[in-house]
C-alpha positions in Angstrom: 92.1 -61.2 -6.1 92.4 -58.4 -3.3 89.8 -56.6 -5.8 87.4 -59.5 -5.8 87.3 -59.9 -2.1 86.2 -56.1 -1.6 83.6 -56.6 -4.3 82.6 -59.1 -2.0 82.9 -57.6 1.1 80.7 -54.7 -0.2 78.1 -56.9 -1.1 76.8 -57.1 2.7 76.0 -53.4 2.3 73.6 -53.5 -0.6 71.9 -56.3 1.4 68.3 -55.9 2.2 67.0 -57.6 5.1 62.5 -58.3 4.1 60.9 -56.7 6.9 57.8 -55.4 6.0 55.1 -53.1 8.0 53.2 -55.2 9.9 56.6 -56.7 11.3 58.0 -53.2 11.9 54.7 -52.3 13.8 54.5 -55.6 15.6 58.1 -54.8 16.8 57.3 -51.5 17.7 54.5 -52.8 20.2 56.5 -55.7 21.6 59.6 -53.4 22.5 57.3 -51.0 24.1 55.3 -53.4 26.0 58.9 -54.7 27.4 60.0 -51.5 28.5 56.4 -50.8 29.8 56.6 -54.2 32.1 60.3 -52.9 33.3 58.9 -49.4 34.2 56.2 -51.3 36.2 59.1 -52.4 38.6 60.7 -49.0 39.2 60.0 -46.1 41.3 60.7 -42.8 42.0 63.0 -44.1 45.3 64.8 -46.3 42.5 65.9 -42.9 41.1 66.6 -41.1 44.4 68.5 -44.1 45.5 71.1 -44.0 42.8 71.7 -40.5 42.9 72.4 -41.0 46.7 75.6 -43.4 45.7 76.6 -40.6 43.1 80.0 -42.6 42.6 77.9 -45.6 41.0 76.2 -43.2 38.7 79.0 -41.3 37.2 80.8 -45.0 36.3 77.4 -46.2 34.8 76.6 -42.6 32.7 80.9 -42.8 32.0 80.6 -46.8 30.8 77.7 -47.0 28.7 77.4 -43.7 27.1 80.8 -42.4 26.9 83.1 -44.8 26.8 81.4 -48.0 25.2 80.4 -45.8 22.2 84.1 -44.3 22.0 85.6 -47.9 22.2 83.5 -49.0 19.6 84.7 -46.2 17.5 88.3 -47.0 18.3 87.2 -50.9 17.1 85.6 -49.4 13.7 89.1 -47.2 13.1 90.9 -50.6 13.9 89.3 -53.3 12.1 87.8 -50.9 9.3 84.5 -53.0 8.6 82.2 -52.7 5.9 80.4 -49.5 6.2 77.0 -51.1 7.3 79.0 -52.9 9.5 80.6 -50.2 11.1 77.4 -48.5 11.6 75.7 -51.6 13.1 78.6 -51.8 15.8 78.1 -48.0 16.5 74.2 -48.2 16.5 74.5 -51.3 19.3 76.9 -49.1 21.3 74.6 -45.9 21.2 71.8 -48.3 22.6 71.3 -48.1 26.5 71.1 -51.7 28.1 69.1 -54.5 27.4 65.9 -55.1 29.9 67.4 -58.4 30.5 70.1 -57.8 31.8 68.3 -57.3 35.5 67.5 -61.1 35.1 71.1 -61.5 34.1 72.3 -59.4 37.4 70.2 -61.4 39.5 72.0 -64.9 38.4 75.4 -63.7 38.5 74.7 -62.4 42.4 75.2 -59.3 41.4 73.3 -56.2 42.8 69.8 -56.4 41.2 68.7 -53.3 42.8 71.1 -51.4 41.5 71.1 -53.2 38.0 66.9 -51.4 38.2 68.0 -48.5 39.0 70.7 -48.3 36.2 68.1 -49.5 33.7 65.8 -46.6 34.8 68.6 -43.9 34.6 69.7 -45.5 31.3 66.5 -45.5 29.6 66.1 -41.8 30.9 69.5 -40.6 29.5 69.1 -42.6 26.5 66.2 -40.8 25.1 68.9 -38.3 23.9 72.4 -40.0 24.2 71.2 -43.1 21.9 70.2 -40.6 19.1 73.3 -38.2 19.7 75.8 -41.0 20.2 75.0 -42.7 16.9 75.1 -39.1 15.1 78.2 -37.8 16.0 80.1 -41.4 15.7 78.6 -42.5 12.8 79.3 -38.7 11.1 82.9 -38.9 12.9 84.1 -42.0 10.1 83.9 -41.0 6.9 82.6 -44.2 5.2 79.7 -44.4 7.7 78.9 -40.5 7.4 78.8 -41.3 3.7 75.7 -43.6 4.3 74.2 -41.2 6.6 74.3 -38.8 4.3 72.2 -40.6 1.9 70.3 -42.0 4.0 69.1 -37.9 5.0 69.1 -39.0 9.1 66.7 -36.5 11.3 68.3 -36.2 14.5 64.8 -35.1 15.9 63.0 -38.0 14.1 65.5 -40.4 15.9 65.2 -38.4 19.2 60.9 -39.0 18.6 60.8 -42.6 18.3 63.2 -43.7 21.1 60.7 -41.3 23.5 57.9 -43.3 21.7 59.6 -46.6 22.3 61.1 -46.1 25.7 60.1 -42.8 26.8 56.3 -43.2 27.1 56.3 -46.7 28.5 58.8 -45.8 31.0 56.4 -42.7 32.3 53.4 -44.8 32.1 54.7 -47.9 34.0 56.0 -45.6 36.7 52.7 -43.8 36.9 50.5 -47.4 37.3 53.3 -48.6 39.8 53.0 -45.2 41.9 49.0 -45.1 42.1 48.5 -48.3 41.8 51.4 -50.9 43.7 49.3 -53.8 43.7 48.1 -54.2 40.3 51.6 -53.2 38.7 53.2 -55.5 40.8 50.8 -58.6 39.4 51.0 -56.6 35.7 54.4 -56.9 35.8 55.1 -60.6 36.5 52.4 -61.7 33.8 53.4 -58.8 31.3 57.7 -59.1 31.5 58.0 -62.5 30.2 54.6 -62.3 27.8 56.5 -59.2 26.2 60.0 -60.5 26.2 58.3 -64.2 24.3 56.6 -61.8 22.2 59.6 -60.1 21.1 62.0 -62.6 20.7 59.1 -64.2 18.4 59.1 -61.5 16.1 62.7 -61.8 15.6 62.9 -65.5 15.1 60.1 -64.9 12.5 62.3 -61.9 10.8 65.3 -64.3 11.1 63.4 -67.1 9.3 62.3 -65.4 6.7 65.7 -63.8 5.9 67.6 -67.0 7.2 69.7 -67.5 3.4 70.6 -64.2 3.6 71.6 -64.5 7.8 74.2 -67.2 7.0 75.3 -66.0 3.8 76.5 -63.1 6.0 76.9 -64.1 9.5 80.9 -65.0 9.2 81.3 -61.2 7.9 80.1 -60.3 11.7 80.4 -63.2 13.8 84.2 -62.3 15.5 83.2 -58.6 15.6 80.3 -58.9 17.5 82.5 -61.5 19.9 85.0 -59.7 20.7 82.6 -56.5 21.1 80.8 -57.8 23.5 83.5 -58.7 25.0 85.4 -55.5 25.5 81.7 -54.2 26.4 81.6 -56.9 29.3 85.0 -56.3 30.2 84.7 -52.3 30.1 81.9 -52.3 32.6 83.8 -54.5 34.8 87.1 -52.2 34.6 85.3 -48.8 35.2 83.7 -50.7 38.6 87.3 -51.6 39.5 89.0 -48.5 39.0 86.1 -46.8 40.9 86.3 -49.2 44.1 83.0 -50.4 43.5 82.5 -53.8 46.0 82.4 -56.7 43.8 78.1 -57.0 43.5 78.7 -53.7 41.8 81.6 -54.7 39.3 79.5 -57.6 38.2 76.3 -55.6 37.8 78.1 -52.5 35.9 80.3 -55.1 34.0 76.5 -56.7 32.7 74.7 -53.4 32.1 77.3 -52.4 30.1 77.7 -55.3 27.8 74.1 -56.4 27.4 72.8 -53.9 25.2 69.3 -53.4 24.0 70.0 -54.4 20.6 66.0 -54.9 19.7 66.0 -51.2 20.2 68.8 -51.0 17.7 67.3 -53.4 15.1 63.8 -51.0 15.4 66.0 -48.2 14.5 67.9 -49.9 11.4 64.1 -51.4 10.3 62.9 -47.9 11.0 65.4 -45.4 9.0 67.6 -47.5 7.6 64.9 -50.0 5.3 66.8 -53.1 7.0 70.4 -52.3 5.7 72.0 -55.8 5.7 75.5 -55.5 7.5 73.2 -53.4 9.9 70.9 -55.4 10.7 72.8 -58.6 10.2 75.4 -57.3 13.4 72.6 -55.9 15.4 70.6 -59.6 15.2 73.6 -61.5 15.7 74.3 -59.5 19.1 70.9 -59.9 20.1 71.5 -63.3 20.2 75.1 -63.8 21.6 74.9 -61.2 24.1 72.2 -63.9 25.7 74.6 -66.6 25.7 77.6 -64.8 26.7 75.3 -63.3 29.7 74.1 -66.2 31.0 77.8 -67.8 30.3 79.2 -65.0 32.5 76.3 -64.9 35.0 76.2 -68.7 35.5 80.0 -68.5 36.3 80.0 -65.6 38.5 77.2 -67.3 40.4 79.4 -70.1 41.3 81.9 -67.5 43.0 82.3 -66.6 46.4 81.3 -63.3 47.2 84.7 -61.2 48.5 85.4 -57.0 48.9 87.5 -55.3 47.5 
């Protein structure tokens, strides 16, 4: 019996998920364009601002690319997952935050500003954490190293397309918004939602087309990614408490911490990984709850009066 239920578990690691070119390219423009319409908001003051509160940086570096990834590996050690499973949970951590989670920020009353900023530094620092986070974790646990192994990974390759993805648009966007305020200003409202429909589009249509295979699976990764983004949610929020951060800045870290930029991770898994099912399966699924569990937390936090601590 015990035998027959790992036969089965195993299954969701030979699973393929049918994403073909055109999708992958699609999905290659849409997640640019999102990050281009963010960059369109930020400035070089955005930068200089946060490095002037160097306490807030340290516990947003500290949360998302330090301790979030070695959580997650503490989680994968814990639960012991299905390989692809594993890997899906340390490829989510390695992302840096999500784009929404500005909008998030700004329902929960938290401190929007800052939540820009952060998403500037993070996309920065993530141009070489994401990659090296995802190496070293993933090579760290010997079942995931085993598929990485196969699998032949280029560290440099990985480093290339998140510069391609986040990088460039990041450098652009800035560029228009320096030179040219006005227009970026108008660009960006029109461009931020377009590219964020557009987006979430192209991964109803992936989830569509492989929707037998999504809910043959989903109960293999439903809990994890729960209680994942949970302890992501609740880390960010414990690092702004133990730093003194007011309680603006506890909401904000707590949301830039558990909204991750999962889109980025799917790219990745699509990219170098042909759609590996408990992958991909994890990285979709938290793509979608992280949505609902922001706007759960945001909604609620909105409702609170604003104290310091």
């Amino acid at each position: 019996m015990d035998q027959q239920c790992h036969n089965t578990m195993q299954e969701i690691d030979n699973v393929q998920i049918n994403f073909d070119a055109n999708g992958l390219l699609l999905l290659n423009v849409a997640l640019a364009l999102v990050m281009f319409g963010v960059a369109l908001g930020i400035t070089i003051n955005d930068f200089k601002n946060l490095f002037k509160q160097p306490k807030i940086i340290l516990a947003g570096i500290l949360s998302q690319f330090f301790l979030l990834p070695l959580l997650t590996f503490g989680l994968v050690v814990l639960l012991e997952p299905e390989p692809s499973i594993a890997l899906g949970m340390i490829m989510v951590a390695a992302c840096p935050g999500g784009n929404i989670s500005n909008f998030m920020t700004h329902l929960a009353k938290g401190n929007t500003a800052l939540s820009i900023s952060l998403t500037a530094c993070a996309t920065f620092f993530a141009l070489f954490m994401t990659p090296f986070n995802f190496q070293f974790y993933g090579n760290l646990y010997e079942p995931t190293s085993s598929i990485l192994k196969t699998i032949n990974l280029d560290f440099f390759e990985l480093v290339k397309v998140v510069i391609l993805i986040l990088g460039i648009p990041l450098i652009c966007g800035m560029y228009i918004r320096s030179s040219r305020e006005r227009i970026a200003l108008r660009l960006s409202k029109l461009l931020k939602p377009i590219s964020i429909f557009v987006f979430l589009i192209i991964v109803v249509v992936a989830l569509l087309n492989n929707m037998d295979i999504f809910f043959e699976h989903i109960h293999y990764v439903f809990f994890i990614v729960l209680g994942h983004n949970f302890l992501a949610l609740l880390l960010g929020y414990t690092i702004a408490r133990l730093f003194n951060l007011s309680l603006r800045d506890q909401k904000t870290l707590a949301i830039e911490t558990g909204i991750q930029n999962s889109g980025l991770g799917l790219l990745l898994i699509f990219t170098f990984f042909n759609g590996l099912g408990g992958m991909a399966i994890l990285a979709a699924f938290w793509g979608i709850w992280h949505i609902i569990s922001g706007l759960i937390i945001a909604t609620y936090w909105s409702k609170q009066t604003l104290k310091k601590y």
